[in-house]
PDB file of N, CA, C and O in Angstrom, chain B, residues numbered from 101:
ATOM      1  N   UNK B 101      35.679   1.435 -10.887  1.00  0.00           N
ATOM      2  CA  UNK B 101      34.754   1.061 -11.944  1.00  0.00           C
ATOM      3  C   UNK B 101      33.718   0.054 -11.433  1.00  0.00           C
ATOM      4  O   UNK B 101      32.508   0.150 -11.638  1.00  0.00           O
ATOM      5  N   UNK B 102      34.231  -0.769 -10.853  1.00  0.00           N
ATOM      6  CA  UNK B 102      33.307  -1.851 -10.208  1.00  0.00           C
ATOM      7  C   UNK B 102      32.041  -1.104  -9.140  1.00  0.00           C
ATOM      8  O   UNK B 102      30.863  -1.438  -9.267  1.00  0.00           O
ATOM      9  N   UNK B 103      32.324  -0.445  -8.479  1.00  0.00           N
ATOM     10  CA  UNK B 103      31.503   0.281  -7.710  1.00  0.00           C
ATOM     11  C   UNK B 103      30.291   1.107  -8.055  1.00  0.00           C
ATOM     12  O   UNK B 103      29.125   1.143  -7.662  1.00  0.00           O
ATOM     13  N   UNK B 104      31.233   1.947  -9.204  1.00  0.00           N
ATOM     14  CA  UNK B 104      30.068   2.855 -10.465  1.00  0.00           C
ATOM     15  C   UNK B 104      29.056   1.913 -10.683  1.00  0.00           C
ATOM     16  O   UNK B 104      27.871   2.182 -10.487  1.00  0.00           O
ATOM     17  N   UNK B 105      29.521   0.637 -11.145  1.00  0.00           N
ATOM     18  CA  UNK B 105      28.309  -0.662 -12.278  1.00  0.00           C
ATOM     19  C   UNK B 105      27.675  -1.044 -10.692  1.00  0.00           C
ATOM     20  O   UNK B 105      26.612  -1.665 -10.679  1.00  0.00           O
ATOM     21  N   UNK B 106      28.156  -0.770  -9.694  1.00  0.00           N
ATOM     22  CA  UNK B 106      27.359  -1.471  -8.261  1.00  0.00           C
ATOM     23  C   UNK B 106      26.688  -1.068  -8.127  1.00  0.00           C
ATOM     24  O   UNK B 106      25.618  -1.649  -7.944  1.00  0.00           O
ATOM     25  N   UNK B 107      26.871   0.783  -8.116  1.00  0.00           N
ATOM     26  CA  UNK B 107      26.029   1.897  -7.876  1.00  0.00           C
ATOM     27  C   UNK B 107      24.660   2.073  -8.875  1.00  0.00           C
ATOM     28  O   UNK B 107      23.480   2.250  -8.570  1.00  0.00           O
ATOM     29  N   UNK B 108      25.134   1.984  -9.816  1.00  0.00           N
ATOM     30  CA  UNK B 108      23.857   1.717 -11.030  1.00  0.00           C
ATOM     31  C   UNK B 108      23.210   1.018 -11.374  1.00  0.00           C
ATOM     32  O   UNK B 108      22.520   1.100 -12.390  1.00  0.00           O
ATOM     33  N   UNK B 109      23.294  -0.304 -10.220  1.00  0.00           N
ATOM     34  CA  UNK B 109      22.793  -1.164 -10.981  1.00  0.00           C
ATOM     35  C   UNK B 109      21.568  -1.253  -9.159  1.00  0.00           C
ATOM     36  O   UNK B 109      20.398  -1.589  -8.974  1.00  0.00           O
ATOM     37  N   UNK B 110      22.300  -0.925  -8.545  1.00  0.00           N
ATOM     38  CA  UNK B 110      21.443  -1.355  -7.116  1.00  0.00           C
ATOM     39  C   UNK B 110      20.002   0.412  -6.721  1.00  0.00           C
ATOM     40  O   UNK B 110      18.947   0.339  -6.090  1.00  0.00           O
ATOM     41  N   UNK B 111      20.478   1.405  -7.245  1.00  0.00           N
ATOM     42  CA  UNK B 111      20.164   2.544  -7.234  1.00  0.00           C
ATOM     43  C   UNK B 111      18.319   2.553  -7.862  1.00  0.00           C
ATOM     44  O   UNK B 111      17.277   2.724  -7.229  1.00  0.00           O
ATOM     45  N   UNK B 112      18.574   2.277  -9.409  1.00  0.00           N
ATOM     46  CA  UNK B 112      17.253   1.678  -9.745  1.00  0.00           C
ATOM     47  C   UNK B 112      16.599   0.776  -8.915  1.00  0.00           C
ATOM     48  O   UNK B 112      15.481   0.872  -8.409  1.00  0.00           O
ATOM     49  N   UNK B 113      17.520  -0.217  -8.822  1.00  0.00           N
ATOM     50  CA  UNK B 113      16.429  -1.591  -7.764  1.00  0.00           C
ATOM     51  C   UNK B 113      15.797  -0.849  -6.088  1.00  0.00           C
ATOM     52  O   UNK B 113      14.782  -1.189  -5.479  1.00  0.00           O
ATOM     53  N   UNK B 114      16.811   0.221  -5.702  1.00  0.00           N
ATOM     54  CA  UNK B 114      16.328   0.686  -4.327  1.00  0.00           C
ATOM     55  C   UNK B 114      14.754   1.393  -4.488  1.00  0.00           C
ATOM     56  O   UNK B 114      13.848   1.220  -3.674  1.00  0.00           O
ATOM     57  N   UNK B 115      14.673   2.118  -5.572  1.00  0.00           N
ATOM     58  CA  UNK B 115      13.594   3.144  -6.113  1.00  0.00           C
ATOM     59  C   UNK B 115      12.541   1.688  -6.340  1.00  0.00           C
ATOM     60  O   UNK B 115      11.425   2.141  -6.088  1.00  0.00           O
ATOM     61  N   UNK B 116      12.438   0.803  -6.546  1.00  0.00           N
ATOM     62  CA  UNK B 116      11.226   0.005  -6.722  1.00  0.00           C
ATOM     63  C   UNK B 116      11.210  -0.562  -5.517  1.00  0.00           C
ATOM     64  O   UNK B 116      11.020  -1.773  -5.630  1.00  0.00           O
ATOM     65  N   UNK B 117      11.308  -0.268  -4.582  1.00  0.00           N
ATOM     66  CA  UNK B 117      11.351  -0.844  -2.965  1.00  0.00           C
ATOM     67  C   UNK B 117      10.517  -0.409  -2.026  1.00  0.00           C
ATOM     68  O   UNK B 117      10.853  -0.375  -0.843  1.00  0.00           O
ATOM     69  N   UNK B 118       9.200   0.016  -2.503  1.00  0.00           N
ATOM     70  CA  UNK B 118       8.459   1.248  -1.781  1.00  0.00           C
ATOM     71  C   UNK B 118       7.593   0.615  -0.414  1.00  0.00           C
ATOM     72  O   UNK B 118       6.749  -0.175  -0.837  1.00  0.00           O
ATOM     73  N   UNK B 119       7.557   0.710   0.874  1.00  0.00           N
ATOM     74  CA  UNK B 119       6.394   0.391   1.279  1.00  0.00           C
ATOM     75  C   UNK B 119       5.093   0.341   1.124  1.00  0.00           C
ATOM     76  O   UNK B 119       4.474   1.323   0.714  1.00  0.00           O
ATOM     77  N   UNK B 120       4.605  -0.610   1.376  1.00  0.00           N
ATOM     78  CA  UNK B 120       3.173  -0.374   0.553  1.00  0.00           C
ATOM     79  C   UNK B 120       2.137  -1.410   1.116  1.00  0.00           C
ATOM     80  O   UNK B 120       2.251  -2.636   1.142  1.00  0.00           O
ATOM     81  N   UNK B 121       1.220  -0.720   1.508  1.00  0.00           N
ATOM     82  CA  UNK B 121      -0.273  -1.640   2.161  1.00  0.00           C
ATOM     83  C   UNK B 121      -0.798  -2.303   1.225  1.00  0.00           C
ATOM     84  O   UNK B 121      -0.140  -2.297   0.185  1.00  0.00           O
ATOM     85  N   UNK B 122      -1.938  -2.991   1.212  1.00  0.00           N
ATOM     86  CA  UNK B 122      -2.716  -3.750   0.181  1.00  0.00           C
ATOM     87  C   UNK B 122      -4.551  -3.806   1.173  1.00  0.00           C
ATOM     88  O   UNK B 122      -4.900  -4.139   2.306  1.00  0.00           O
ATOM     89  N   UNK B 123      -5.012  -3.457   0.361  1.00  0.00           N
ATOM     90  CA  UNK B 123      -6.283  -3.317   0.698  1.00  0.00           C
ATOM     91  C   UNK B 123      -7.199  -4.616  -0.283  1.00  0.00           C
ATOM     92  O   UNK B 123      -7.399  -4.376  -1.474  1.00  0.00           O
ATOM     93  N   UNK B 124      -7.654  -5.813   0.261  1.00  0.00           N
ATOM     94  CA  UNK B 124      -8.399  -6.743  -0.520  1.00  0.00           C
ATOM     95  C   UNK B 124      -9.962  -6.771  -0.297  1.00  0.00           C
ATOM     96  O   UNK B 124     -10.692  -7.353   0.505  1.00  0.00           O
ATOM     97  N   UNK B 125     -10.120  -6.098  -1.102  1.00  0.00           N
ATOM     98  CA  UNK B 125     -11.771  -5.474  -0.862  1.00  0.00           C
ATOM     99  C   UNK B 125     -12.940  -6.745  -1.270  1.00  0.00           C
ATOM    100  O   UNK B 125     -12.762  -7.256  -2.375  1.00  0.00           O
ATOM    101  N   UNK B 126     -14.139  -7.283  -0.416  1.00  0.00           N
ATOM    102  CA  UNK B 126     -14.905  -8.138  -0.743  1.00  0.00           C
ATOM    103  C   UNK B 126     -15.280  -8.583  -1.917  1.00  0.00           C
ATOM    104  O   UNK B 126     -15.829  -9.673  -2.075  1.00  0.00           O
ATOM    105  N   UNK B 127     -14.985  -7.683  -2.932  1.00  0.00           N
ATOM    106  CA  UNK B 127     -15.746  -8.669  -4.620  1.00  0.00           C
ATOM    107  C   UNK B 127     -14.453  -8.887  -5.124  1.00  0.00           C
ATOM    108  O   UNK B 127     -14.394  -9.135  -6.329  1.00  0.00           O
ATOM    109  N   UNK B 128     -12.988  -8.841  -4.235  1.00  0.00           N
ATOM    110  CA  UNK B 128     -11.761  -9.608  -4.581  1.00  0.00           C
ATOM    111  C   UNK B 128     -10.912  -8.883  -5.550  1.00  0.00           C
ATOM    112  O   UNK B 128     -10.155  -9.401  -6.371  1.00  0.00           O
ATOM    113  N   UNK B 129     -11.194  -7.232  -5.299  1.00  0.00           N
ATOM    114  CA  UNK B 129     -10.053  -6.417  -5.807  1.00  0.00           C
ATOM    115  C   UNK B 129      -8.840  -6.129  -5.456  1.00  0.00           C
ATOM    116  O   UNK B 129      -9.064  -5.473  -4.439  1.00  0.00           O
ATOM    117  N   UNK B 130      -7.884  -6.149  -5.556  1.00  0.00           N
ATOM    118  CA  UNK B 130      -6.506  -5.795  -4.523  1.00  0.00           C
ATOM    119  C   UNK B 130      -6.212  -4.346  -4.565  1.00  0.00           C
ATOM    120  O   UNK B 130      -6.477  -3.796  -5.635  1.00  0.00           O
ATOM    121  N   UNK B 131      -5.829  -3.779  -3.831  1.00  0.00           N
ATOM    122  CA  UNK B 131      -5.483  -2.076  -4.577  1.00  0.00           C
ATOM    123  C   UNK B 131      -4.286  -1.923  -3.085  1.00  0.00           C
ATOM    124  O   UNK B 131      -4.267  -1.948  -1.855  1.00  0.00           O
ATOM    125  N   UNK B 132      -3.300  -1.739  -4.440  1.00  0.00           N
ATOM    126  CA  UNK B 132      -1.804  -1.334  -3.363  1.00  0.00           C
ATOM    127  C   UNK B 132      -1.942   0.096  -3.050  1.00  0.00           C
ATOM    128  O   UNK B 132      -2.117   1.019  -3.846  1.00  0.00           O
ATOM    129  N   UNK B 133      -1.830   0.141  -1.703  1.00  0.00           N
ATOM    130  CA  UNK B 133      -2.365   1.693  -1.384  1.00  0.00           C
ATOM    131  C   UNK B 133      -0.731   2.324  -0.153  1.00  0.00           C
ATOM    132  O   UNK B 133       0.416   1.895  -0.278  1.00  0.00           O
ATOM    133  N   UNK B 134      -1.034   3.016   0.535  1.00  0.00           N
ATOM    134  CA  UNK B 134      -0.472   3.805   1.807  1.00  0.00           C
ATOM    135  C   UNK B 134      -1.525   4.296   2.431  1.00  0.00           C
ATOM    136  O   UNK B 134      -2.333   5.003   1.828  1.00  0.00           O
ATOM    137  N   UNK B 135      -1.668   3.966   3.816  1.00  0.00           N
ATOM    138  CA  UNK B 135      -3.132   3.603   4.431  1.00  0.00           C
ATOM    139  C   UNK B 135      -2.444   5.331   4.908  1.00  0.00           C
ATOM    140  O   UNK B 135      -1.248   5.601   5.020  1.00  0.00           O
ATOM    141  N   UNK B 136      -3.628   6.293   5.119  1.00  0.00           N
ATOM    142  CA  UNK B 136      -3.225   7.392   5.517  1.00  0.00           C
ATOM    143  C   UNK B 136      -4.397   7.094   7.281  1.00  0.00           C
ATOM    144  O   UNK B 136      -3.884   7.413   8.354  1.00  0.00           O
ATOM    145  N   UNK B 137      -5.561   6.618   7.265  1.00  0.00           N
ATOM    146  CA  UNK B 137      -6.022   6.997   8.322  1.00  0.00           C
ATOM    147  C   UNK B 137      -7.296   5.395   8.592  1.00  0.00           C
ATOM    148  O   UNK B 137      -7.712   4.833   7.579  1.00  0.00           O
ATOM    149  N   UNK B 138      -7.556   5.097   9.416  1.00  0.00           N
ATOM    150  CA  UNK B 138      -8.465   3.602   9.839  1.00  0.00           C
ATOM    151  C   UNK B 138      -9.138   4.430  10.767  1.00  0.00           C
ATOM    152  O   UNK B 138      -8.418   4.824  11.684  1.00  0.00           O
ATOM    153  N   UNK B 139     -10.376   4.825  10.790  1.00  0.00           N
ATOM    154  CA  UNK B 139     -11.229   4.827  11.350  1.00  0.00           C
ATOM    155  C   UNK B 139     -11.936   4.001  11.547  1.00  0.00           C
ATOM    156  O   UNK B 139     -11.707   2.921  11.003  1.00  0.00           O
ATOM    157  N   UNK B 140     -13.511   4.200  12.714  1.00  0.00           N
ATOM    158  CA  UNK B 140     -13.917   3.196  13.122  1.00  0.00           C
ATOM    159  C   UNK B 140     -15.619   2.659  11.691  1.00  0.00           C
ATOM    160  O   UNK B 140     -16.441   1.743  11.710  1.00  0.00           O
ATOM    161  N   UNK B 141     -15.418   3.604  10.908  1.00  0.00           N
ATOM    162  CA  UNK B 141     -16.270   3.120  10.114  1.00  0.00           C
ATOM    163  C   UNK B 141     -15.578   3.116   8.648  1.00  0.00           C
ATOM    164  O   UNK B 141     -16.254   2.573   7.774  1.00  0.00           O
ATOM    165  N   UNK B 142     -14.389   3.618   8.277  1.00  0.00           N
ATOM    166  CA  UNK B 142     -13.935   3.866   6.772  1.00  0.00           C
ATOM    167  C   UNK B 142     -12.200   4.162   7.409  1.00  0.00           C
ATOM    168  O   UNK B 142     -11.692   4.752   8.363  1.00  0.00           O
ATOM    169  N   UNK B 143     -11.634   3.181   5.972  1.00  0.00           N
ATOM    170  CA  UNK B 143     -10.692   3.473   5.953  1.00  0.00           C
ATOM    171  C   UNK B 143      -9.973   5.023   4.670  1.00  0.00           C
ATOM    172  O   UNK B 143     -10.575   5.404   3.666  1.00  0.00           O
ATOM    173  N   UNK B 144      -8.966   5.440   5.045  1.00  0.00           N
ATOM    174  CA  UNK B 144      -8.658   6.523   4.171  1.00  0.00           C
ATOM    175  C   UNK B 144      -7.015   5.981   3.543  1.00  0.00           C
ATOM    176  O   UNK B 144      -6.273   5.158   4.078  1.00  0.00           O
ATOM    177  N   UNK B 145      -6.822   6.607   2.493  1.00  0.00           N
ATOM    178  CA  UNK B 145      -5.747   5.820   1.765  1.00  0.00           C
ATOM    179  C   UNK B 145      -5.214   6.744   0.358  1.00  0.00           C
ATOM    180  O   UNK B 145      -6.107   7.340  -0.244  1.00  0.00           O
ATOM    181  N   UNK B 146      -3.975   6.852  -0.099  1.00  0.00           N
ATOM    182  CA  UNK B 146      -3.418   7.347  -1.070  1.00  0.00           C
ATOM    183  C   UNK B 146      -3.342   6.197  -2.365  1.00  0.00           C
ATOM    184  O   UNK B 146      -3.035   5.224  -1.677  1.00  0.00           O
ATOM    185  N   UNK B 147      -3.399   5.775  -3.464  1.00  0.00           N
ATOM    186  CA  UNK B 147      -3.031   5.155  -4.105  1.00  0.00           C
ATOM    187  C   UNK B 147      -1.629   5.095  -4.552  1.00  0.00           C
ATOM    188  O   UNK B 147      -1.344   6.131  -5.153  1.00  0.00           O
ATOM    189  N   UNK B 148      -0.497   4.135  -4.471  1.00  0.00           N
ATOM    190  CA  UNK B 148       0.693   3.759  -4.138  1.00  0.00           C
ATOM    191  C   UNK B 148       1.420   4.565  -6.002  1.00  0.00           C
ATOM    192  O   UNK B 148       2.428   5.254  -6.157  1.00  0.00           O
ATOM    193  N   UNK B 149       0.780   4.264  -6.679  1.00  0.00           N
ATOM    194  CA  UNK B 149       1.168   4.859  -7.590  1.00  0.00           C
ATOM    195  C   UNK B 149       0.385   6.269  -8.212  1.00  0.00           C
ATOM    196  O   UNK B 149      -0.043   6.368  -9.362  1.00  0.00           O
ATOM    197  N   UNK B 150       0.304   7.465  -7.010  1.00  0.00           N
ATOM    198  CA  UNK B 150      -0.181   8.426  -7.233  1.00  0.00           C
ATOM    199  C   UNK B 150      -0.337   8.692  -5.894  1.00  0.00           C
ATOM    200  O   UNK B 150      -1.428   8.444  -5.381  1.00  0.00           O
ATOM    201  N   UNK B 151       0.694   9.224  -5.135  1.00  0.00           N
ATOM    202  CA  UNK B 151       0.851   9.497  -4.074  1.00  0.00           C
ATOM    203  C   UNK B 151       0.620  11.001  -3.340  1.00  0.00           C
ATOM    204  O   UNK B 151       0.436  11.329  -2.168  1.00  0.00           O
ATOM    205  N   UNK B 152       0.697  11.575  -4.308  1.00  0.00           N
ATOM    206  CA  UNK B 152       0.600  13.482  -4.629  1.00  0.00           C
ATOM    207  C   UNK B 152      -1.253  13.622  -5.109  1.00  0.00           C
ATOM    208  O   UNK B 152      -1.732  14.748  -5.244  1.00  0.00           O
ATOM    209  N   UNK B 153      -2.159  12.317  -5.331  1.00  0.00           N
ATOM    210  CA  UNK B 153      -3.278  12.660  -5.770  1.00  0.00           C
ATOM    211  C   UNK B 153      -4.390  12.947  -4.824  1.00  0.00           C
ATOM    212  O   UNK B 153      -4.279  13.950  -4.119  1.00  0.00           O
ATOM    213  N   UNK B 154      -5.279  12.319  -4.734  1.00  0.00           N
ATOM    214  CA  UNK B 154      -6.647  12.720  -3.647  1.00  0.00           C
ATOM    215  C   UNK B 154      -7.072  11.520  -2.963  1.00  0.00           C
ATOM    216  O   UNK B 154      -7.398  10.512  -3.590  1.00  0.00           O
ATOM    217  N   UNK B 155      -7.082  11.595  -1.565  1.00  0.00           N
ATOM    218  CA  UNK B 155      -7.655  10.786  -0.691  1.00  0.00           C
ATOM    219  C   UNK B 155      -8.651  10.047  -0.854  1.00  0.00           C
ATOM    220  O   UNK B 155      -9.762  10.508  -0.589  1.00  0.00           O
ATOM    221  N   UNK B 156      -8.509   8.664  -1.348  1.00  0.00           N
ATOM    222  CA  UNK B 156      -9.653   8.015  -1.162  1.00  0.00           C
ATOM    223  C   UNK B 156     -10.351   7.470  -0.069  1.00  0.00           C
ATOM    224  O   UNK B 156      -9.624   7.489   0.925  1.00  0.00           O
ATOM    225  N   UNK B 157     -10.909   7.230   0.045  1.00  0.00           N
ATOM    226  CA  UNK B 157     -12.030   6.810   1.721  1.00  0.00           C
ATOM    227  C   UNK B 157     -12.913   5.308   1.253  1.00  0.00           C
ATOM    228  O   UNK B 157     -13.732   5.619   0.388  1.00  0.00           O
ATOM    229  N   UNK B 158     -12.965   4.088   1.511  1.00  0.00           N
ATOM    230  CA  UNK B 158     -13.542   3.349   1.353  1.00  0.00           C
ATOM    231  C   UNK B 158     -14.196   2.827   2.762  1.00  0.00           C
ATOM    232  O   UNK B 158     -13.503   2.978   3.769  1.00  0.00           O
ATOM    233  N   UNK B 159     -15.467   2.232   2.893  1.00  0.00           N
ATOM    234  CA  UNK B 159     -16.209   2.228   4.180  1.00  0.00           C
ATOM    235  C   UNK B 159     -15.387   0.466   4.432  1.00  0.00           C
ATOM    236  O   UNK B 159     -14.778  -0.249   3.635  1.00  0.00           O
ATOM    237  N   UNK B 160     -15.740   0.279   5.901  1.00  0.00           N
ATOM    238  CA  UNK B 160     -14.994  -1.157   6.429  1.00  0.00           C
ATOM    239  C   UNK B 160     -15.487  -1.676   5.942  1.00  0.00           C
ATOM    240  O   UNK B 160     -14.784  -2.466   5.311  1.00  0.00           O
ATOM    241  N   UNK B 161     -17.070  -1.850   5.671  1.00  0.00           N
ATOM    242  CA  UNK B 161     -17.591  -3.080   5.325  1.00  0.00           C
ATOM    243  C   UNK B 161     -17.192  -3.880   3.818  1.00  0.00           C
ATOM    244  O   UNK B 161     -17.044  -5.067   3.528  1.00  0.00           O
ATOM    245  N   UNK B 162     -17.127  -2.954   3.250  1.00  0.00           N
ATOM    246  CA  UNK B 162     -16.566  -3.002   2.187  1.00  0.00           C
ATOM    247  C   UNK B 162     -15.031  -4.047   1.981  1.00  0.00           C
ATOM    248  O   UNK B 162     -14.793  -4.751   1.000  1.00  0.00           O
ATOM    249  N   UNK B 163     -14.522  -3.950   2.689  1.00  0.00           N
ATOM    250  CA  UNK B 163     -12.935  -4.386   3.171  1.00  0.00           C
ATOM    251  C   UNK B 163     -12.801  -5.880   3.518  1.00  0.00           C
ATOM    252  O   UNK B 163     -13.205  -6.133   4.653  1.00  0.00           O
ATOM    253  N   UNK B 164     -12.358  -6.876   2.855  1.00  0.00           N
ATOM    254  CA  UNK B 164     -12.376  -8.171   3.458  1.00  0.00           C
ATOM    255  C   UNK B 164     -11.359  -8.132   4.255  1.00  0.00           C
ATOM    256  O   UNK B 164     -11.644  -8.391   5.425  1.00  0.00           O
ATOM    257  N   UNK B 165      -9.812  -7.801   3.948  1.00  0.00           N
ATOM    258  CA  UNK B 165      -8.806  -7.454   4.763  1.00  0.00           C
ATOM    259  C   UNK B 165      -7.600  -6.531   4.495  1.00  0.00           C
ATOM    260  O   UNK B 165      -7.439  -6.053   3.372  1.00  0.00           O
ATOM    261  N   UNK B 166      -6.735  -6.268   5.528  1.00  0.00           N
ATOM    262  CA  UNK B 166      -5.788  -5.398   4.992  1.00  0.00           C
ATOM    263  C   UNK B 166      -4.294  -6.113   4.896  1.00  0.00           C
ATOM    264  O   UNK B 166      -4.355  -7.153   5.553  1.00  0.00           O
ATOM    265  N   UNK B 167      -3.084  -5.954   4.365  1.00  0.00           N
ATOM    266  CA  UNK B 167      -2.130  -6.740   4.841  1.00  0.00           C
ATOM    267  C   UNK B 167      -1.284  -5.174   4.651  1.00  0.00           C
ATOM    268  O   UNK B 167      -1.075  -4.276   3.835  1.00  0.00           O
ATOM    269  N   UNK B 168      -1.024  -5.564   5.915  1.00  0.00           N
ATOM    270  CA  UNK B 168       0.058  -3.939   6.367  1.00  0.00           C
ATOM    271  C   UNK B 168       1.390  -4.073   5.617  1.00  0.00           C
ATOM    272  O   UNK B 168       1.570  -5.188   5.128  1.00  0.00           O
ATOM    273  N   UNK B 169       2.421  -3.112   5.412  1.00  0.00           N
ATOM    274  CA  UNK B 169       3.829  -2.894   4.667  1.00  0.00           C
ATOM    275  C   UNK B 169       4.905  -3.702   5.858  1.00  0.00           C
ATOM    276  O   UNK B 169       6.037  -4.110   5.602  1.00  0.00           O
ATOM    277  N   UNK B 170       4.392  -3.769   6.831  1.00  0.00           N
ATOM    278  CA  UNK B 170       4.998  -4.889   7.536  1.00  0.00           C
ATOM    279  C   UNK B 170       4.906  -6.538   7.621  1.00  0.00           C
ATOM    280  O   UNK B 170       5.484  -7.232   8.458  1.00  0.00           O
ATOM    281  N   UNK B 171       4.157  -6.940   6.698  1.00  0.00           N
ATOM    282  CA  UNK B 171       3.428  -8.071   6.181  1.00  0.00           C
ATOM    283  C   UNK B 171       2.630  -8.688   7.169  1.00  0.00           C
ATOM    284  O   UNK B 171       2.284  -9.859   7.014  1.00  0.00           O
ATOM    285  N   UNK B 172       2.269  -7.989   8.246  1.00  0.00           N
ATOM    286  CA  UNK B 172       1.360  -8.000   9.016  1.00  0.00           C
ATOM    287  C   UNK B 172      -0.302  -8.135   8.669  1.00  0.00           C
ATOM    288  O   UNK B 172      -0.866  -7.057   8.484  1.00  0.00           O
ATOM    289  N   UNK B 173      -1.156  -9.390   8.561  1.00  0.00           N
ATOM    290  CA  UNK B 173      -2.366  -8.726   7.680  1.00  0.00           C
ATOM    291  C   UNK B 173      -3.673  -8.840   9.103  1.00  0.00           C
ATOM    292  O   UNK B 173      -3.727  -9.445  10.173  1.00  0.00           O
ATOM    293  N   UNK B 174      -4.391  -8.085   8.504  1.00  0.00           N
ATOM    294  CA  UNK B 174      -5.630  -8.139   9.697  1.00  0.00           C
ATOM    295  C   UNK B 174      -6.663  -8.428   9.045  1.00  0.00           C
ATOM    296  O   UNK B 174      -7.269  -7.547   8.435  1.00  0.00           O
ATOM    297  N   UNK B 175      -7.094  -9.797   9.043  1.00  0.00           N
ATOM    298  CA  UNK B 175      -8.239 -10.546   8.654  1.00  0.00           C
ATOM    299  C   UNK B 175      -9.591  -9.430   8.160  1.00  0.00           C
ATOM    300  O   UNK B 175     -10.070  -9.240   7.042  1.00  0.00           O
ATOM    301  N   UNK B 176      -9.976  -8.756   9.648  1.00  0.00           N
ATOM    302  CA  UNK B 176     -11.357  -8.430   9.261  1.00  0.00           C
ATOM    303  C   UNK B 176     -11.339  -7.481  10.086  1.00  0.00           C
ATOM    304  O   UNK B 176     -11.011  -7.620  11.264  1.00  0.00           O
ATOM    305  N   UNK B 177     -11.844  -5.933   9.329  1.00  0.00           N
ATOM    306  CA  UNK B 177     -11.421  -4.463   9.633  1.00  0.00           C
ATOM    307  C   UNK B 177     -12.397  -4.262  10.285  1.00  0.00           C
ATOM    308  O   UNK B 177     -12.238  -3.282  11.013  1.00  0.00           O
ATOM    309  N   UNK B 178     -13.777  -4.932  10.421  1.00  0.00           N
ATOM    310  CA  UNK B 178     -15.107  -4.760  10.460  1.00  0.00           C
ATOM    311  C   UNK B 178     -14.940  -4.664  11.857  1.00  0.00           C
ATOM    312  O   UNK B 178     -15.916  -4.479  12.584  1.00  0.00           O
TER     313      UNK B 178
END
């Protein structure tokens, strides 16, 4: 019994555990993304809650910084 209430209770909490980039764009938007591709002029990216939807593409300049799912962040994409 103890295990079942372990199992159910840690199962939900694993499912909100997602990796996830953060893109902090210059006029100070945040948008939790999954970086799909960094090119040398635009980055490409899934939105974290719509993962099955359409590739967005935002240009570097645009980009103040990124902080990777490894909490790794890189100042300036530019």
């Amino acid at each position: 019994m103890k295990y079942l209430f372990l199992f159910m209770f840690l199962l939900p909490l694993s499912l909100l555990c997602k990796a996830q980039d953060t893109i902090v764009k210059r006029n100070g938007e945040k948008v939790t993304v999954k970086l799909m591709e960094v090119n040398p002029n635009d980055v490409r990216y899934k939105r974290l809650d719509y993962l099955e939807g359409p590739l967005f593409t935002v240009q570097k300049q645009d980009i103040k910084f990124i902080v990777y799912a490894n909490g790794i962040d890189r100042k300036s994409v530019v």
